[in-house]
TIVO-2410 file (N, C-alpha, C; in nm, 3 decimals):
# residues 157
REC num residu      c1      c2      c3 atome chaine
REC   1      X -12.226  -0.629  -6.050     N      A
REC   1      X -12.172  -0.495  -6.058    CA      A
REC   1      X -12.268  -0.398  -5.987     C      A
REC   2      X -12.216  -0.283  -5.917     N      A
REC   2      X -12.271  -0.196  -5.848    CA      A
REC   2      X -12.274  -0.067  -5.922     C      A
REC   3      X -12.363  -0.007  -5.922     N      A
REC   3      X -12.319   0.140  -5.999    CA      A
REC   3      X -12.476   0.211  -5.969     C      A
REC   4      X -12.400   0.360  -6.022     N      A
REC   4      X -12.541   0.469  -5.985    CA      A
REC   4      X -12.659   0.376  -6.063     C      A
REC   5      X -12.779   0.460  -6.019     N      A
REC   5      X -12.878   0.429  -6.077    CA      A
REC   5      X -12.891   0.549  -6.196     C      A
REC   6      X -12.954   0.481  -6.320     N      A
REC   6      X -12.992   0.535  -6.450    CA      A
REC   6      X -13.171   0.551  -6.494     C      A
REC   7      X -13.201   0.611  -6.610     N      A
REC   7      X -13.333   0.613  -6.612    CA      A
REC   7      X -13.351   0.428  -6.651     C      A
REC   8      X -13.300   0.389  -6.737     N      A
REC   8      X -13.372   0.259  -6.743    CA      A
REC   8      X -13.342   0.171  -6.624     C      A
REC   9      X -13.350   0.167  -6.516     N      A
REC   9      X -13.380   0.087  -6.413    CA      A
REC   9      X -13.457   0.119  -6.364     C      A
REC  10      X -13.528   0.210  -6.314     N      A
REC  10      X -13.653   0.254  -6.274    CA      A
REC  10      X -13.741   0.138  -6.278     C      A
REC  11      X -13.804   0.103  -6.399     N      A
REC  11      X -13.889   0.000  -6.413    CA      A
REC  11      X -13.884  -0.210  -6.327     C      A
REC  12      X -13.768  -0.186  -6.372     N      A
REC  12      X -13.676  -0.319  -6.270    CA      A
REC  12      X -13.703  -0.258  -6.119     C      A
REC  13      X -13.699  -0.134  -6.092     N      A
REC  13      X -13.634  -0.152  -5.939    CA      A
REC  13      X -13.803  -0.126  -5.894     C      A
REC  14      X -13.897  -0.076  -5.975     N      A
REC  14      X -14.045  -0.052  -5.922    CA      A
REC  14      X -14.085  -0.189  -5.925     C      A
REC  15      X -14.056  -0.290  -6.004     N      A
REC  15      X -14.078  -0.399  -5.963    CA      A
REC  15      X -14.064  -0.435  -5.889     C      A
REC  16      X -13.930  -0.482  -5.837     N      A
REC  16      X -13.921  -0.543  -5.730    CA      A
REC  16      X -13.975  -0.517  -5.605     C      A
REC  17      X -13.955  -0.367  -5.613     N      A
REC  17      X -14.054  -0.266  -5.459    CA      A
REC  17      X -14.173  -0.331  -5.455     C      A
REC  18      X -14.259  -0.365  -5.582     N      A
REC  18      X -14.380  -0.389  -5.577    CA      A
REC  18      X -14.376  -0.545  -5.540     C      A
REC  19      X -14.287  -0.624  -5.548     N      A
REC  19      X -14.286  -0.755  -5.477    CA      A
REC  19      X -14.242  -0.821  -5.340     C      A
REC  20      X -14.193  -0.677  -5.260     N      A
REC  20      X -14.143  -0.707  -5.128    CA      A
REC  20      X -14.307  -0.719  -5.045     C      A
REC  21      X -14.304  -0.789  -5.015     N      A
REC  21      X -14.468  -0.824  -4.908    CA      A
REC  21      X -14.418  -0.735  -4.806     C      A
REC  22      X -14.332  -0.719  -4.718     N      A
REC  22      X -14.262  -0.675  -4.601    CA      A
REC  22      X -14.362  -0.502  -4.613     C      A
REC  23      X -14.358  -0.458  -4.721     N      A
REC  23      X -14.368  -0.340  -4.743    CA      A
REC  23      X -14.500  -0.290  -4.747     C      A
REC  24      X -14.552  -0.152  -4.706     N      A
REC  24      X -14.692  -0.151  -4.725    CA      A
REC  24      X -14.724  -0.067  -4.809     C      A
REC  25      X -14.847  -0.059  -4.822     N      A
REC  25      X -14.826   0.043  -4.993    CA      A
REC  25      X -14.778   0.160  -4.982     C      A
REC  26      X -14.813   0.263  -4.836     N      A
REC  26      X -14.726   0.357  -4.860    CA      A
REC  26      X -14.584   0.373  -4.872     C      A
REC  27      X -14.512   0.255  -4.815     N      A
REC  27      X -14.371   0.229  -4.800    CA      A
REC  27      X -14.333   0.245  -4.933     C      A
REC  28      X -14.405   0.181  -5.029     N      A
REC  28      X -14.379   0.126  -5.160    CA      A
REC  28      X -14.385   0.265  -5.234     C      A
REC  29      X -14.474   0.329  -5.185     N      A
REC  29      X -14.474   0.472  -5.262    CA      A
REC  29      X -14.357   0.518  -5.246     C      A
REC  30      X -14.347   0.522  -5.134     N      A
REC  30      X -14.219   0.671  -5.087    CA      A
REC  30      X -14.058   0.577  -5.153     C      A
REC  31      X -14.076   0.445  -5.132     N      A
REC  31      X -13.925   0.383  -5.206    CA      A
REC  31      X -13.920   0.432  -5.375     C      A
REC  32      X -14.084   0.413  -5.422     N      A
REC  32      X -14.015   0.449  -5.566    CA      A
REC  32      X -14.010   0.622  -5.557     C      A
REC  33      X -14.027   0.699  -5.478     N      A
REC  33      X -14.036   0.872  -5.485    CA      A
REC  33      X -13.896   0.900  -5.476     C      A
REC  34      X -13.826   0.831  -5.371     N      A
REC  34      X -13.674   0.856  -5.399    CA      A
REC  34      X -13.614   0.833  -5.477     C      A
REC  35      X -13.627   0.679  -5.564     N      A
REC  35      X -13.561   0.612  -5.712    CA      A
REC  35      X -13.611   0.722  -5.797     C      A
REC  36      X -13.731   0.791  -5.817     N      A
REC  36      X -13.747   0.897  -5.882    CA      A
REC  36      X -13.646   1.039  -5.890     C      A
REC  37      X -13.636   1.055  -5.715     N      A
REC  37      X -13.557   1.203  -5.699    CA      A
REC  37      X -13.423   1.116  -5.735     C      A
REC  38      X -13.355   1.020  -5.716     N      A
REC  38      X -13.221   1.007  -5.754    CA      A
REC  38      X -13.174   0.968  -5.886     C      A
REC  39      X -13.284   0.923  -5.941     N      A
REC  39      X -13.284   1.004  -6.094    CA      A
REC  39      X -13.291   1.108  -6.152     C      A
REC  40      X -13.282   1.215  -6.127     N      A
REC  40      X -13.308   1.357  -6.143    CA      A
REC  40      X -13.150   1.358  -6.120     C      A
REC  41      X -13.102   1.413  -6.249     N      A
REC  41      X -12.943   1.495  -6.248    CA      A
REC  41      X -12.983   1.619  -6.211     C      A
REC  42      X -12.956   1.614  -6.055     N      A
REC  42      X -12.915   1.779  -5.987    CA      A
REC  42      X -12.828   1.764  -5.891     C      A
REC  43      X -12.732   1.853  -5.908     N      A
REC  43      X -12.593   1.848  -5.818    CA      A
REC  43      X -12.608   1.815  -5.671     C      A
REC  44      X -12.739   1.900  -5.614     N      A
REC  44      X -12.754   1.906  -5.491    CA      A
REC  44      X -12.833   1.787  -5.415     C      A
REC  45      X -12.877   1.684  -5.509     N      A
REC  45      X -13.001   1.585  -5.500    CA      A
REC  45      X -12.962   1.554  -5.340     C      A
REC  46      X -13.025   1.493  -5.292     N      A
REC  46      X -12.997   1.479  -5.116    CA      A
REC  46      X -12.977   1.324  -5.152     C      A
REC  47      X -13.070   1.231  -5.259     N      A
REC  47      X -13.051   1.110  -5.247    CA      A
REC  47      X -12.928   1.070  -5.315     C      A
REC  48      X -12.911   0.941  -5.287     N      A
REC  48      X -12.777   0.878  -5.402    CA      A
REC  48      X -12.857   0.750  -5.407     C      A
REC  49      X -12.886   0.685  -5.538     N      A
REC  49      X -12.874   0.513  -5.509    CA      A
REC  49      X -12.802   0.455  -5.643     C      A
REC  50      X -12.757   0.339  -5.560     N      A
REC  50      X -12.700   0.264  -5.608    CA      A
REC  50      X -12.778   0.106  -5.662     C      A
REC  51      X -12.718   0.115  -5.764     N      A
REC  51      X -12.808  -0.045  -5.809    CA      A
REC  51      X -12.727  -0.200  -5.828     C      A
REC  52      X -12.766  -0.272  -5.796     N      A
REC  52      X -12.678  -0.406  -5.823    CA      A
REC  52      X -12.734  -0.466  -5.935     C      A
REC  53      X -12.630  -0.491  -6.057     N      A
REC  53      X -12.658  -0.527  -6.199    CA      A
REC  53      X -12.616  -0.650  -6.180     C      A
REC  54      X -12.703  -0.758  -6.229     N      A
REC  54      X -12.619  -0.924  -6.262    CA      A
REC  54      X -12.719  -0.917  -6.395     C      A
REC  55      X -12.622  -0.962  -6.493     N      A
REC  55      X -12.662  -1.043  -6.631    CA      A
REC  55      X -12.726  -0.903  -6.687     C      A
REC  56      X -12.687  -0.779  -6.649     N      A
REC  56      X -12.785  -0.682  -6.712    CA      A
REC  56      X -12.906  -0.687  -6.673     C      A
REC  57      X -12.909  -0.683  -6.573     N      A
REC  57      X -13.075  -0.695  -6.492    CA      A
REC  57      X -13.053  -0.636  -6.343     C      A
REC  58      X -13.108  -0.509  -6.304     N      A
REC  58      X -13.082  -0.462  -6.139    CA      A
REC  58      X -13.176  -0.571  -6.081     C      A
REC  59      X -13.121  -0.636  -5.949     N      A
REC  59      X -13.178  -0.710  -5.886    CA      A
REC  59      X -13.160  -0.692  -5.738     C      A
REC  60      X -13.133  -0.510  -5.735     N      A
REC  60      X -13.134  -0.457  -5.632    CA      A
REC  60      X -13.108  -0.347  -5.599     C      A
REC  61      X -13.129  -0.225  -5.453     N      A
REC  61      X -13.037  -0.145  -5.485    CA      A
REC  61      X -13.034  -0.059  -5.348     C      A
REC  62      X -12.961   0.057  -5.307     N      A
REC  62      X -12.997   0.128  -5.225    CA      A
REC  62      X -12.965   0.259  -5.228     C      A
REC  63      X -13.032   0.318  -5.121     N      A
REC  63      X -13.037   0.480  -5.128    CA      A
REC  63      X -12.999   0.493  -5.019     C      A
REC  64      X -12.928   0.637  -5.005     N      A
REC  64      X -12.856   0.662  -4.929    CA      A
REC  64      X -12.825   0.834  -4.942     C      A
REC  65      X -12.843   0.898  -4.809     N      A
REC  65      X -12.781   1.018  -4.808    CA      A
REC  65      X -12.712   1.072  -4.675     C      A
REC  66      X -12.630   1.212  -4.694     N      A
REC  66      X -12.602   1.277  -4.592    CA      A
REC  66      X -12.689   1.323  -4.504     C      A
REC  67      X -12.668   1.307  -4.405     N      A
REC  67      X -12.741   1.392  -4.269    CA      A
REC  67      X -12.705   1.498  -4.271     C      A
REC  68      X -12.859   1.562  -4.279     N      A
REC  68      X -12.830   1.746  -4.283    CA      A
REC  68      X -12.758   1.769  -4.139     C      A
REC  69      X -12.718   1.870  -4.151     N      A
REC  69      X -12.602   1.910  -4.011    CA      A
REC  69      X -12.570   1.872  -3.968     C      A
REC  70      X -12.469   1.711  -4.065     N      A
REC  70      X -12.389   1.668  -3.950    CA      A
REC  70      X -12.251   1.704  -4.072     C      A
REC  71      X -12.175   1.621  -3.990     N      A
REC  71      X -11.968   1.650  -4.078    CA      A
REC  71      X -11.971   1.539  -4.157     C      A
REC  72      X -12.051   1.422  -4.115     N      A
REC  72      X -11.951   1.267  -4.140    CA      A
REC  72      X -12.132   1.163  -4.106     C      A
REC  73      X -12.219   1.188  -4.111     N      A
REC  73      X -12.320   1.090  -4.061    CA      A
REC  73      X -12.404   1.084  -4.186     C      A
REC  74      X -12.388   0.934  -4.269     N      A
REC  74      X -12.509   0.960  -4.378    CA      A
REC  74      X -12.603   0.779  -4.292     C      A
REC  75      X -12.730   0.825  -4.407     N      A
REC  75      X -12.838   0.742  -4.337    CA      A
REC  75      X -12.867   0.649  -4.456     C      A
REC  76      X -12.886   0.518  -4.483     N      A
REC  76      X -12.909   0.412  -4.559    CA      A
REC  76      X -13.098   0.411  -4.543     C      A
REC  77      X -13.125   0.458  -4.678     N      A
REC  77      X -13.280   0.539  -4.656    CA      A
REC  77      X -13.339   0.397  -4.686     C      A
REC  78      X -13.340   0.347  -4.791     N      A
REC  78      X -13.334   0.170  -4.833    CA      A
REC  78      X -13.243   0.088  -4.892     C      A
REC  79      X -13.289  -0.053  -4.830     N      A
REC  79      X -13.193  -0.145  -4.895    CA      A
REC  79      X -13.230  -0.264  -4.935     C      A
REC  80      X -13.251  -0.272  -5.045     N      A
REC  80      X -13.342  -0.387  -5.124    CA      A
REC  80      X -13.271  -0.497  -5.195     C      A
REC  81      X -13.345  -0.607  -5.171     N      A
REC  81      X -13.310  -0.724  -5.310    CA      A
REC  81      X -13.405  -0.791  -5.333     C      A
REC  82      X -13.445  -0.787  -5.472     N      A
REC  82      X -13.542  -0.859  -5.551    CA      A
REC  82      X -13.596  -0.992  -5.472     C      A
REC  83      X -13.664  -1.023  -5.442     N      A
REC  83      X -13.716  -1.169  -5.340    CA      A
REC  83      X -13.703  -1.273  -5.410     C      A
REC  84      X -13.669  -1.280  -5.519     N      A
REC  84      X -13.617  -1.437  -5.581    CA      A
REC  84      X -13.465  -1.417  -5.580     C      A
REC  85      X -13.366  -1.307  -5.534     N      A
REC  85      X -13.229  -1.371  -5.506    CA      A
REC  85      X -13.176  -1.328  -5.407     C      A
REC  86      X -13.258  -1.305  -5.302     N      A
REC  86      X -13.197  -1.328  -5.136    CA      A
REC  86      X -13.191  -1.437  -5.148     C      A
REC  87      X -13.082  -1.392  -5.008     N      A
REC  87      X -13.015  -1.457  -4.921    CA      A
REC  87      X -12.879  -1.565  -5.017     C      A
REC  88      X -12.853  -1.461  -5.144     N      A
REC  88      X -12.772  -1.527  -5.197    CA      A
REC  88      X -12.627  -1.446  -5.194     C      A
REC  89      X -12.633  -1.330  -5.110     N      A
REC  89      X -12.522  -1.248  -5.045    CA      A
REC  89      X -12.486  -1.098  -5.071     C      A
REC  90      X -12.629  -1.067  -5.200     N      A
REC  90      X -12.626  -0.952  -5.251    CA      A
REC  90      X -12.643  -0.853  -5.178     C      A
REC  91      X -12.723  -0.887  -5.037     N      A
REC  91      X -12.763  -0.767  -5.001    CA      A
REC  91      X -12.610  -0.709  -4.907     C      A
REC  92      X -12.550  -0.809  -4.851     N      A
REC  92      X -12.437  -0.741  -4.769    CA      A
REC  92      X -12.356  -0.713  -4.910     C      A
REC  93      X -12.359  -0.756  -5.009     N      A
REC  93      X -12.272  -0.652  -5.120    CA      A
REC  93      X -12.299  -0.538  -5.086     C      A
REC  94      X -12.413  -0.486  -5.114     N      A
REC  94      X -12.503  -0.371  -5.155    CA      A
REC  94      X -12.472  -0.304  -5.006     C      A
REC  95      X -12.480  -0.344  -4.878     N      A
REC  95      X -12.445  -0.319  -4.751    CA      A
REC  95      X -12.264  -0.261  -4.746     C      A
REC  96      X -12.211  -0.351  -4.815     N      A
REC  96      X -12.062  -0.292  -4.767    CA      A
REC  96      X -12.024  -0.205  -4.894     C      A
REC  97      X -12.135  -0.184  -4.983     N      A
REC  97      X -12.084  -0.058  -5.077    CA      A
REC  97      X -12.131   0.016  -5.002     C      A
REC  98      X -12.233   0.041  -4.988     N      A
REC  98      X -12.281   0.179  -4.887    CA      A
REC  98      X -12.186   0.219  -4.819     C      A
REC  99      X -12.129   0.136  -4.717     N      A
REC  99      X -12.002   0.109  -4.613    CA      A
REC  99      X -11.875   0.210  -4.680     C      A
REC 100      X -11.888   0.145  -4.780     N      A
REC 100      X -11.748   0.231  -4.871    CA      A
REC 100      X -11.805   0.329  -4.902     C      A
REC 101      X -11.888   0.365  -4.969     N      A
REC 101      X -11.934   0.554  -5.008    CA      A
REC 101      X -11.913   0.622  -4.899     C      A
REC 102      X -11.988   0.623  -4.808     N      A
REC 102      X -11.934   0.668  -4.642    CA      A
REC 102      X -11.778   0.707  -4.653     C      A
REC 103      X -11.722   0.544  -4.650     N      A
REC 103      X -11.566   0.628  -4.594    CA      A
REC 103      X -11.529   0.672  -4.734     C      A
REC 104      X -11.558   0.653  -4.803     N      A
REC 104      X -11.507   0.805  -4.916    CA      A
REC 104      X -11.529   0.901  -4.956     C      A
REC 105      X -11.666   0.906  -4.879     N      A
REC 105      X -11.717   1.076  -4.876    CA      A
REC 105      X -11.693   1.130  -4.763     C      A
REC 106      X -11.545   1.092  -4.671     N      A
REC 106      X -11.553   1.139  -4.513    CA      A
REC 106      X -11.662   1.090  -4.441     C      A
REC 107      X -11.702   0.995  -4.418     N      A
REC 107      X -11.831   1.007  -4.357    CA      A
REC 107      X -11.785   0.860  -4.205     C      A
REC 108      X -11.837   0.886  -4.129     N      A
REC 108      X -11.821   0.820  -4.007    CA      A
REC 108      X -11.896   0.726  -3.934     C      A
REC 109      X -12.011   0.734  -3.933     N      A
REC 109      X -12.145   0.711  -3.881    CA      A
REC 109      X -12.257   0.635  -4.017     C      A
REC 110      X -12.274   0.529  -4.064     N      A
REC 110      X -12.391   0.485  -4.124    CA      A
REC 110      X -12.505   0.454  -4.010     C      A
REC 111      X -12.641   0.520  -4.041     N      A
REC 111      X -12.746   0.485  -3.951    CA      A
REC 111      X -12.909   0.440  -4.044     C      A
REC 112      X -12.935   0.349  -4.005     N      A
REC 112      X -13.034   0.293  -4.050    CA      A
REC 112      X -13.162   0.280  -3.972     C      A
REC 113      X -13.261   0.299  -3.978     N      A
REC 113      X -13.365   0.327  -3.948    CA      A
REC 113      X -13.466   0.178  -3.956     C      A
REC 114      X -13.535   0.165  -3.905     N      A
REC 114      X -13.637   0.044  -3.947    CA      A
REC 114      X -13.753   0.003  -3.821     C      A
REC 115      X -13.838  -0.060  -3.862     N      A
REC 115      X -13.968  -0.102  -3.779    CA      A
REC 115      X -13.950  -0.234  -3.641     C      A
REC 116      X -14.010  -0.227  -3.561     N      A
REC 116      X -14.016  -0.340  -3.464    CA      A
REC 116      X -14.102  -0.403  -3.479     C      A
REC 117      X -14.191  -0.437  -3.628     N      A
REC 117      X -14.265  -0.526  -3.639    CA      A
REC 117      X -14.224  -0.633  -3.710     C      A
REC 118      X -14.288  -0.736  -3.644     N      A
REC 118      X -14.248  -0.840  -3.660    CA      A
REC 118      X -14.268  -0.905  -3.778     C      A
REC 119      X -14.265  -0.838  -3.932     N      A
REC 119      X -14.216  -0.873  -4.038    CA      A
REC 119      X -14.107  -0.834  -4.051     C      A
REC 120      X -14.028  -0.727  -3.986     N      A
REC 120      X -13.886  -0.686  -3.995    CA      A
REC 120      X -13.769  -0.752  -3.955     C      A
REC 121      X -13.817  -0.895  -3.857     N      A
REC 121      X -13.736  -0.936  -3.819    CA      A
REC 121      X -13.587  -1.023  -3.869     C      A
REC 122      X -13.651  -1.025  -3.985     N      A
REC 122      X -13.547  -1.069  -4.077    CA      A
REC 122      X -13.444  -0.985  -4.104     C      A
REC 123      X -13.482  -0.828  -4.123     N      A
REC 123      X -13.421  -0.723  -4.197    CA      A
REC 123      X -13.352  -0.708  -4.057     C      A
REC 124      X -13.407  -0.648  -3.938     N      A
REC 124      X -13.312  -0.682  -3.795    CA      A
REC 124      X -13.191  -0.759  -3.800     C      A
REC 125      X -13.193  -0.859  -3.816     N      A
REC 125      X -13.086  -0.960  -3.807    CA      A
REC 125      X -13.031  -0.945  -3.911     C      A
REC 126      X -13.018  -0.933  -4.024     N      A
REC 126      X -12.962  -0.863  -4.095    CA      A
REC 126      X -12.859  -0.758  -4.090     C      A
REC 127      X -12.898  -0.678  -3.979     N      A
REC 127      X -12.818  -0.544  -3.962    CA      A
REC 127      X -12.706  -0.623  -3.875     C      A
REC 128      X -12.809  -0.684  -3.735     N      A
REC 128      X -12.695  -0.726  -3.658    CA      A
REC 128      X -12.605  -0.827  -3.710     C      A
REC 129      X -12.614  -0.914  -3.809     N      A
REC 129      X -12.559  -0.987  -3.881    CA      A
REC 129      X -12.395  -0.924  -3.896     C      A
REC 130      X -12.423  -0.832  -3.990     N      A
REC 130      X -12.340  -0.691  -4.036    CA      A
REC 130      X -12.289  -0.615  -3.980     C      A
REC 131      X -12.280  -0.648  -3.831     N      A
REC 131      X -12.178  -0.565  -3.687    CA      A
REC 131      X -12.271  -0.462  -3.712     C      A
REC 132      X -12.388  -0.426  -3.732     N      A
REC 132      X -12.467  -0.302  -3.716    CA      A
REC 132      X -12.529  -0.333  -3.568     C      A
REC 133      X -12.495  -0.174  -3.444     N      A
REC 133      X -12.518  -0.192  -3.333    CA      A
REC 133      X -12.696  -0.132  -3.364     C      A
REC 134      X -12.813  -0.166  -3.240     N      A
REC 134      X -12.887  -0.134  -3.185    CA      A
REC 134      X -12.861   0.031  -3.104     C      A
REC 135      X -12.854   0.152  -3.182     N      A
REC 135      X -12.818   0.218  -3.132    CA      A
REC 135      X -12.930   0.318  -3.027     C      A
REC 136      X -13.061   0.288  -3.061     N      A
REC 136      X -13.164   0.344  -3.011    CA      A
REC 136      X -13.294   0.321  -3.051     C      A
REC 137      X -13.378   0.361  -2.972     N      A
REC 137      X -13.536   0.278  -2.995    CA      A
REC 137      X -13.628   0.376  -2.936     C      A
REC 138      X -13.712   0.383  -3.035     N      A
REC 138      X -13.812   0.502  -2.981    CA      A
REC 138      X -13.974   0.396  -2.985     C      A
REC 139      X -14.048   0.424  -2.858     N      A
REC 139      X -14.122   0.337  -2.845    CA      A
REC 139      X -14.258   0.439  -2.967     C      A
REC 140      X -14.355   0.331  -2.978     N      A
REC 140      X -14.493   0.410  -3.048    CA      A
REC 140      X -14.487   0.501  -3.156     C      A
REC 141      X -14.371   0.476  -3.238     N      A
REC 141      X -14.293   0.593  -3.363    CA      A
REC 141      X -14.373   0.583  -3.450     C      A
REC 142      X -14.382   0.485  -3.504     N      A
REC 142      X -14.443   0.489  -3.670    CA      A
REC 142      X -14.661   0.436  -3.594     C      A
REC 143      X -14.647   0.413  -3.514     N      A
REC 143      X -14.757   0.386  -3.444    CA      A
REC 143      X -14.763   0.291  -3.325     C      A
REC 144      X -14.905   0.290  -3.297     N      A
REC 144      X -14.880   0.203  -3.119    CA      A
REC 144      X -14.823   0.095  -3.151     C      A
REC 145      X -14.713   0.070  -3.101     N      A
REC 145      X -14.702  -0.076  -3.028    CA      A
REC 145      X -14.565  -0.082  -3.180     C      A
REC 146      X -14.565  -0.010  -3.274     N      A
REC 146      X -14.465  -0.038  -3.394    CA      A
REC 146      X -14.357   0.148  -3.337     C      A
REC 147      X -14.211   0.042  -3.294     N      A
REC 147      X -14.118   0.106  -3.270    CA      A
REC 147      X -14.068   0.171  -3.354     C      A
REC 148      X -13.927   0.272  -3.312     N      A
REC 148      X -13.823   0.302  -3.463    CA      A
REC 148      X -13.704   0.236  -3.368     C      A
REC 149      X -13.665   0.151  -3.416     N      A
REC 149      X -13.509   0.084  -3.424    CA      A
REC 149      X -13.412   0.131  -3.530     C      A
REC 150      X -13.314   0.194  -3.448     N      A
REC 150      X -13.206   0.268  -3.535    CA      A
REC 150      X -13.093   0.188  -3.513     C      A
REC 151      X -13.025   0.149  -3.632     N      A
REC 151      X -12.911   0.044  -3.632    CA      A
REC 151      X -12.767   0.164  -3.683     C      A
REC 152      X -12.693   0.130  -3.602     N      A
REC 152      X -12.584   0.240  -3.659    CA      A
REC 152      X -12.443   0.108  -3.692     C      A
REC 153      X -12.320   0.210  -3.728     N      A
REC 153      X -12.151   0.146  -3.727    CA      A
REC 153      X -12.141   0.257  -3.748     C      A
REC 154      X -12.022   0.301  -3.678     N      A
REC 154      X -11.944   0.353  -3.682    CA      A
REC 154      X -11.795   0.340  -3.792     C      A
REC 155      X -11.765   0.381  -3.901     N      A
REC 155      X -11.717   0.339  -3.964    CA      A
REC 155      X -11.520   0.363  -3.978     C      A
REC 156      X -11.544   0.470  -3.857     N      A
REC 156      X -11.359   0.495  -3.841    CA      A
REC 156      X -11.245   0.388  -3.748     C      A
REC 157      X -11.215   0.358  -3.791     N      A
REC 157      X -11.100   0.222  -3.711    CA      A
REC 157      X -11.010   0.323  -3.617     C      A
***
C-alpha cells in the first residue's frame, strides 16, 4: 500500500536513508530534512511524500513537489527502497505513483535530477528502464568531474 507519510514513519524511513551506501552523509541529511518538512501539516508545504507500507512496515518512499513557476512540471526530489527489498518491483510502484499524482494534479512533465557518478549507475538505468528520457546534463554540477543528469517523461498522451 502507498499512502502519505505520517509521524510514525519517520523512524523506518531514517533508517533506511541511513542504510543506502549510494548516499553521502550530507545526502542523508537533506533526505531526512524533507521527510521532516513533509511531515509538518501546512497547506502550503512544497514537499509531498509518499510511503510504501508492506506488513505494516514503510519499506520505502518518495518525495515529490511542484516546480515553482511552472503550470504542470513537478520534480521527484527522492526515491527510495529499503536495500533488503530491491529489485523486488517496489520501486517502479513507488515510480508510477508519482506518475499518477502528476496527472492528477494537472501536471505534465515529471523531472528527476541525479549524479553521474558511478555509484548512480544503477539508479540511471532505472530511470531509463521507466521510459524516463536523458533530458539534459550539466557538466562539473555537484563537483569536478560529478555531473547533474536530469531524467524527465512527459506525462500527456
Amino acid at each position: 500500500m502507498i499512502r502519505k507519510i505520517t509521524t510514525k514513519d519517520r523512524d523506518s524511513l531514517v533508517s533506511i536513508i541511513n542504510r543506502i551506501t549510494e548516499f553521502s552523509a550530507e545526502e542523508k541529511e537533506v533526505a531526512i530534512e524533507l521527510i521532516d518538512e513533509s511531515i509538518k501539516e501546512v497547506n502550503d508545504n512544497p514537499y509531498i511524500t509518499f510511503v510504501f507500507v508492506l506488513d505494516e512496515t514503510a519499506i520505502g518512499f518518495y518525495c515529490i513537489g511542484k516546480r515553482a513557476l511552472t503550470d504542470g512540471v513537478f520534480d521527484l526530489y527522492w526515491i527510495v527502497v529499503d536495500p533488503r527489498k530491491q529489485e523486488k518491483g517496489y520501486g517502479k510502484d513507488l515510480l508510477l505513483h508519482a506518475e499518477k499524482f502528476v496527472e492528477k494534479s494537472n501536471g505534465r512533465w515529471l523531472l528527476i535530477e541525479t549524479s553521474s557518478k558511478a555509484e548512480y549507475k544503477k539508479t540511471r538505468n532505472f530511470y531509463l528502464r521507466n521510459f524516463y528520457t536523458k533530458v539534459a546534463e550539466i557538466n562539473d554540477f555537484y563537483s569536478k568531474d560529478d555531473h547533474l543528469i536530469i531524467f524527465g517523461k512527459y506525462l500527456i498522451t
